[in-house]
N, C-alpha and C positions, 0 to 999 in steps of 0.2 A: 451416741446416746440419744434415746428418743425423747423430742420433746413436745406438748401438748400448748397449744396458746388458743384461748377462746375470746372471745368478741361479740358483741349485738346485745349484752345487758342495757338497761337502762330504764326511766319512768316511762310508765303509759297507764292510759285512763281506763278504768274497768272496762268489759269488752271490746277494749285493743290487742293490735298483737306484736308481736316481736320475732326476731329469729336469731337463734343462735348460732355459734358458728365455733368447730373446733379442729383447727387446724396442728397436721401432727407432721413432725420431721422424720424422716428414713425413704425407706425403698419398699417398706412392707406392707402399708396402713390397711394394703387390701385382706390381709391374714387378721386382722384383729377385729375384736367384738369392741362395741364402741358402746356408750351408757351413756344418759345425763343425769345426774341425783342434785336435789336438793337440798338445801337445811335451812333451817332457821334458831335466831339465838334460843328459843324456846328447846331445840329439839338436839339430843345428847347425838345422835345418831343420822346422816345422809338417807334421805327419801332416795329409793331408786325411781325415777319419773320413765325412762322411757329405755328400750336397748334394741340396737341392730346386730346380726352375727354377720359375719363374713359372706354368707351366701344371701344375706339381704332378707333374711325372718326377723320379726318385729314384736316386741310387748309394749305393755303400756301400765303405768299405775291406772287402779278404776277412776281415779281423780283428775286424770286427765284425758282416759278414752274419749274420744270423737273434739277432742279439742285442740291437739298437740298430735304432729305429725315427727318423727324422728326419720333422717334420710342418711345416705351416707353420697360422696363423689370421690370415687377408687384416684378416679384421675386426678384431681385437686389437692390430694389426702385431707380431706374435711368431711365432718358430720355436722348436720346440721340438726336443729330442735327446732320446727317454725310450729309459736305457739299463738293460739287464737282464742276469741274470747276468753281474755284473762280476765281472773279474780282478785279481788283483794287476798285472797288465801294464798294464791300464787307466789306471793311473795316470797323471797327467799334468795340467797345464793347459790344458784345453781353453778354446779363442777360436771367438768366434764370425763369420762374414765375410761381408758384406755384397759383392754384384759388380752391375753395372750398366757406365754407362759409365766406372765410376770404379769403387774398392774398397775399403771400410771395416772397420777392425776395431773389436771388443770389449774390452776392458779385461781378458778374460778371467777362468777362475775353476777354484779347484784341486780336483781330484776324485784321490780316496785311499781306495783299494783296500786295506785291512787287517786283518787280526782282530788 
């Protein structure tokens, strides 16, 4: 069974950065499309923030264009979110998601925007 563990939340001061990190178990991690979404207690619903497919194409929410780079290392099985000039907005628990023919989450992990 595949399993997803993320890492690198944590505090940093507005236009700091951070990197995320989301490491998955198996033999396959290079077949799957990989995502970060966030949320907040405010919000019923997971922001999708960024996605890589298998062949290494890329989106981005407009709210994080040119701030937030999403990667993947076939070899590691990790995806990474290294995100720059953070906002107090940013805030949030970002989860990490696994899609294939199935869809996996992260245990997620809290990142916090504050001076």
């Amino acid at each position: 069974q595949v399993q997803l563990v993320e890492s690198g939340g944590g505090l940093v001061q507005p236009g700091g950065s951070l990197r995320l990190s989301c490491k998955a178990s198996g033999s396959f991690f290079r077949l799957y499309t990989m995502s970060w979404y966030r949320q907040t207690p405010a919000e019923k619903q997971r922001e999708l923030v960024a996605r890589i497919g298998s062949g290494g194409s890329t989106n981005y929410a407009d709210s994080v264009k040119g701030r937030f780079i999403i990667s993947r290392d076939n070899a590691k099985n990790t995806a990474y979110l290294q995100m720059n000039s953070l906002k107090a907005e940013d805030t949030a628990v970002y989860y990490c998601n696994l899609e294939y023919a199935w869809s996996l989450w992260g245990q997620g992990t809290q990142v916090t925007v504050s001076s």
